[in-house]
C-alpha positions in Angstrom: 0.0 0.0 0.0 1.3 3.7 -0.4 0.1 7.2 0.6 -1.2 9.5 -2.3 -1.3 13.6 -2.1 -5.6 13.6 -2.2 -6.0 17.5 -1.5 -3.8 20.2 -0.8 -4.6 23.6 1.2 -3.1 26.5 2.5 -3.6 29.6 4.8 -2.0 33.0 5.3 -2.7 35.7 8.2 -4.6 38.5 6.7 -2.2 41.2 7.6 0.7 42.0 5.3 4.3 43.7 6.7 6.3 44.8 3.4 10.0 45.6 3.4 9.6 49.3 3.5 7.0 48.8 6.4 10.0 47.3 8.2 12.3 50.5 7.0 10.5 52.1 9.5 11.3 50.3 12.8 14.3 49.0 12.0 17.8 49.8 10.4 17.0 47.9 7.0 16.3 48.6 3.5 13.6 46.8 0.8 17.2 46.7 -1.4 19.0 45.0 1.3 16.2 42.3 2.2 15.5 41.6 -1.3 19.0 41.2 -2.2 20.4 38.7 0.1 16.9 37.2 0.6 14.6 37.3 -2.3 11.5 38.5 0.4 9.7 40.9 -0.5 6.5 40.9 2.2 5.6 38.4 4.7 2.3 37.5 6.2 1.8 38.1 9.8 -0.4 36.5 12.4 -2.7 38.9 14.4 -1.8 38.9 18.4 -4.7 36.9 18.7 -4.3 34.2 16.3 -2.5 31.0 16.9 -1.1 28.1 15.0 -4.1 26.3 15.3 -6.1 28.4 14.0 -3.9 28.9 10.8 -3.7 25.1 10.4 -7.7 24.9 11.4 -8.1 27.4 7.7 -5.7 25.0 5.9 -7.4 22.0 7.0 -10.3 22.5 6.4 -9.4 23.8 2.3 -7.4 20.9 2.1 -10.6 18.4 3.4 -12.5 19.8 0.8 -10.0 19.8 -2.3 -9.6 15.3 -1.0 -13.1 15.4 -0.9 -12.6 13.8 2.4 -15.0 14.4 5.6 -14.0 14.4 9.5 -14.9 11.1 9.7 -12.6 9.9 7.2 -9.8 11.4 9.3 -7.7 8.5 10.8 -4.2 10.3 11.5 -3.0 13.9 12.1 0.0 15.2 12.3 1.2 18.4 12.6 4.6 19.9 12.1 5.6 23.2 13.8 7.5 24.9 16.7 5.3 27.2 18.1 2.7 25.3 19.7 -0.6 27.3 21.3 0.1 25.3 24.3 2.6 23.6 25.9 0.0 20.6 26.2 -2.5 19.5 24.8 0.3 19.4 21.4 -1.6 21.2 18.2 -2.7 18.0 16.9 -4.4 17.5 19.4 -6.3 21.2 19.6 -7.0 21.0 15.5 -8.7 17.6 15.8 -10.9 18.7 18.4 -11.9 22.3 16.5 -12.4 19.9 13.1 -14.6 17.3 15.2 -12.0 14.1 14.5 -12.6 11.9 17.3 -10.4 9.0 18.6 -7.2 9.0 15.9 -3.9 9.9 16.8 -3.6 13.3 16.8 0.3 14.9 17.6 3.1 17.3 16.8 6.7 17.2 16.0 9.0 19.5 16.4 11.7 19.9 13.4 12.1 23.6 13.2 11.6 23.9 9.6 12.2 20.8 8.6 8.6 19.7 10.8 6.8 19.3 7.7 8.8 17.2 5.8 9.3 15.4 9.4 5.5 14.5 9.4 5.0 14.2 5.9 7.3 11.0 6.3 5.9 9.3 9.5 2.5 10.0 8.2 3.4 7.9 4.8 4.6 5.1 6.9 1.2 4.7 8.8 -0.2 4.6 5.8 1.8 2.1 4.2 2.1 -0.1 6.9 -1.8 -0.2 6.9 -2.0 1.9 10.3 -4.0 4.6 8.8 -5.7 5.3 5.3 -6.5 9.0 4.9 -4.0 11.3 7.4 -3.9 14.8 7.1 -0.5 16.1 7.4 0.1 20.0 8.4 2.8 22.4 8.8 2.2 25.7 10.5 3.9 28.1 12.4 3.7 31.8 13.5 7.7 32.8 13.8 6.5 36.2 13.8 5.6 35.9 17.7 9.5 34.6 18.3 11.7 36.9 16.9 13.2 40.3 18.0 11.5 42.8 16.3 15.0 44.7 16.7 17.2 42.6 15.7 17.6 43.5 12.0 19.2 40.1 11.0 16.7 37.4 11.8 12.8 39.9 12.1 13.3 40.7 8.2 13.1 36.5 7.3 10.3 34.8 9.2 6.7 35.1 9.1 3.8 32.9 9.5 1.4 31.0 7.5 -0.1 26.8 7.3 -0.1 24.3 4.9 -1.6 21.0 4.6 -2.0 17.6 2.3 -4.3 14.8 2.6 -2.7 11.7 2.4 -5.0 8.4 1.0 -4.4 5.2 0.7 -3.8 3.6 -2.8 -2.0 0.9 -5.0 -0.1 3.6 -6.9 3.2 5.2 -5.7 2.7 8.6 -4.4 4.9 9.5 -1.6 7.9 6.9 -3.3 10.3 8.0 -0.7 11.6 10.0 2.3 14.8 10.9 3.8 15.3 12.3 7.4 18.5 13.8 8.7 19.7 15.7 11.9 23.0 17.0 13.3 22.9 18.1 17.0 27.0 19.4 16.7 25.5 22.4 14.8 22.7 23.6 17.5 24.1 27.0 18.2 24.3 28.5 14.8 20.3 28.7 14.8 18.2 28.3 18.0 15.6 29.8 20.7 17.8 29.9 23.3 14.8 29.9 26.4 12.1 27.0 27.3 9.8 25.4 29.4 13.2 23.6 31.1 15.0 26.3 31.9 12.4 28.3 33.4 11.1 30.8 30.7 14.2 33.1 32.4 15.0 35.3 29.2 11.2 35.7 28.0 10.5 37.1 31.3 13.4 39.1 31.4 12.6 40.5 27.7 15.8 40.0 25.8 15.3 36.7 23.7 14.6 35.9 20.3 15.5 33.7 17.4 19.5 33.5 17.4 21.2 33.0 13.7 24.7 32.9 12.9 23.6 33.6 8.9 26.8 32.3 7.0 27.6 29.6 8.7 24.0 28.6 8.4 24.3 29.1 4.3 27.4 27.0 4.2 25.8 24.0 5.8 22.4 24.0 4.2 23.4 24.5 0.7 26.3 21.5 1.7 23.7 19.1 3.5 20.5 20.0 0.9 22.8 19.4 -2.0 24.0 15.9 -0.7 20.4 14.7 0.2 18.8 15.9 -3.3 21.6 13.5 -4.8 20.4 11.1 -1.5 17.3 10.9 -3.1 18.0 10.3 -6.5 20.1 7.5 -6.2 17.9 5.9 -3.3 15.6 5.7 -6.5 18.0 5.5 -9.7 16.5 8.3 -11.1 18.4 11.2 -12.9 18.1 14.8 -12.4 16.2 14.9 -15.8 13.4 13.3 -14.2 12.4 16.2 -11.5 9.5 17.9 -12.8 9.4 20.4 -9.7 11.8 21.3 -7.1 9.4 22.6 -4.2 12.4 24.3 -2.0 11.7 25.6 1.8 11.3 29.3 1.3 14.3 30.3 3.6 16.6 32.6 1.3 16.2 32.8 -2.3 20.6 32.0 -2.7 19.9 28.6 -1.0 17.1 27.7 -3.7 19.3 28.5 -6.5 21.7 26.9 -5.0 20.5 23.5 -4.9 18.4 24.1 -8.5 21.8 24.5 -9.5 23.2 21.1 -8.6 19.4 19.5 -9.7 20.5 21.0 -13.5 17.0 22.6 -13.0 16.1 26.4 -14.4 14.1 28.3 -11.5 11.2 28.4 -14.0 11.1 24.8 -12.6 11.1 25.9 -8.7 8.3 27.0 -7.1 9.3 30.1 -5.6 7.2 31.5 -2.8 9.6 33.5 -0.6 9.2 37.2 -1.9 5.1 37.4 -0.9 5.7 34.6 2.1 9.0 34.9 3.6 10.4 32.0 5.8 7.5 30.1 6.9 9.4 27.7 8.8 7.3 23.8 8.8 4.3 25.6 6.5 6.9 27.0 3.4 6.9 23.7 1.6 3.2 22.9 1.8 2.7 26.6 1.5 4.8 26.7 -1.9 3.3 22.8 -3.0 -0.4 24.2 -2.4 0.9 27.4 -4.1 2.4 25.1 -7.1 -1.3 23.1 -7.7 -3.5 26.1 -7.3 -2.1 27.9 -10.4 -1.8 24.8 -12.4 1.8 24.8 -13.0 2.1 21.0 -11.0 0.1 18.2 -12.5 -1.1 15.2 -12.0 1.5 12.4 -12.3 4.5 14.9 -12.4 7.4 13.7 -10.4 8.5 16.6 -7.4 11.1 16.9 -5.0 10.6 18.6 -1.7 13.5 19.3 0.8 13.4 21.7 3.6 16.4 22.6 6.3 15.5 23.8 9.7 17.7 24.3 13.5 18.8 21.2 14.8 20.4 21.2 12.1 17.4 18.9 10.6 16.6 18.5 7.3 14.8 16.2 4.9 13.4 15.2 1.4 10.7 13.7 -0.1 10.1 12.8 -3.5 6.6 12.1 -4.9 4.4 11.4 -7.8 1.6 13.4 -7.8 
């Protein structure tokens, strides 16, 4: 048995922070973001809104594309690393607001990896026969972790869900996935406070997301361009084959990057970063969804997703949709 993409959806906070809105609390320019990132604008959630309710919106689209009902719902999982709560874990909170009853319903925590990180366990369920129509979401809201002064890291991420509905069938979707993490390179991009250690620096006021940005290029570019070629040979299939390269949405260099080793021209990557920014665990499904709703990705076209996230972890998937 495999797991087949059945419906894809996607959600993105109404409000809308542009570069030059950022020009005006912080020393930046729209030439110096755009440059070295490729953003543009970013979608921001409202102080009110949580992850949930951004993978609630992208659920629900995504039921409806599969044609699928709550009761059809045997396995949720969510990626992301800013949960509403520290318990009950997202999965948990959007099975409840979609009235799923009784599957198992949790969250992992991959940075921006999470998607891809779920994406994979999800596919195993189904093909060992554990599950037969899973719903698989990334969402985060970054936005609500960064330091709105620190010009280096506020200017990337942003906030946004995406989600798949994964059926059972006899055909190949998901063919494969590949999972990677390497602990040695924790302090180059962290949150450096937690339940653990007492919450000390969010109640002093003086954290926020911590990124040492070149050393962080180096080793993604490095680590996704091995694991493209991972997954290639894993399948003895050549670069000609990719139909789509579906990047995370980190920095427009580190897409290019690895479309460069693929052989591929951008006009075959799906490019989402200058209206979405870094979306963390939702870019990929964010840029997939993104991908089917204009019609660029077909049915039965062969895609590659890969996404890098703190840890380090990163991963891969390729699949037939």
């Amino acid at each position: 048995m495999h797991a087949r993409i059945a419906g894809t959806g996607s959600y993105l906070p109404e409000k809308i922070l542009t570069n030059a809105d950022l020009e005006k609390f912080v020393d930046t320019t729209d030439e110096w973001i755009r440059t070295r990132t490729g953003i543009e604008s970013r979608h921001i959630a409202g102080e009110d809104e949580t992850t949930t309710d951004l993978a609630e919106k992208a659920a629900r689209i995504a039921m409806l594309d599969a044609g699928v009902g709550p009761e059809d719902i045997d396995l949720i999982v969510v990626g992301t690393a800013t949960p509403d709560l520290v318990f009950p874990n997202v999965g948990t909170l959007l099975q409840a607001r979609l009235d799923i009853h009784g599957c198992p319903a949790f969250s992992v925590e991959a940075a921006c990896a999470g998607f891809l990180y779920a994406l994979s366990i999800a596919e195993k369920f189904v093909a060992t026969g554990s599950a037969r129509c899973a719903m698989v979401i990334g969402a985060d809201t970054l936005s609500k972790m960064v330091d709105w002064k620190d010009r280096s890291t506020c200017v990337l991420f942003a906030d946004g869900a995406g989600a798949v509905i994964l059926k059972a069938t006899e055909e190949p979707g998901i063919i494969s996935t590949h999972l990677h993490a390497d602990g040695r390179y924790k302090d180059l991009l962290l949150y450096p406070d937690g339940v653990s250690k007492g919450f000390k620096k969010v109640r002093a006021g003086n954290v926020g997301v911590i990124m040492k940005g070149n050393e962080v290029y180096k080793v993604a570019v490095n680590t996704l361009g091995a694991l493209v070629l991972e997954t290639l040979k894993a399948n003895h299939i050549g670069k000609e084959k990719i139909d789509w390269l579906i990047p995370h949405q980190a920095n427009i260099r580190i897409i290019e990057a690895i479309a460069k080793r693929l052989d591929l021209p951008m006009e075959r990557v799906i490019v989402t970063i200058q209206h979405h920014g870094n979306t963390s665990a939702a870019s990929v499904p964010l840029a997939l969804d993104a991908g089917i709703r204009d019609g660029r990705i077909k049915r039965g076209q062969l895609l590659l997703l890969e996404a890098f996230g703190g840890g380090f972890t990163w991963g891969s998937a390729l699949v037939r949709y």
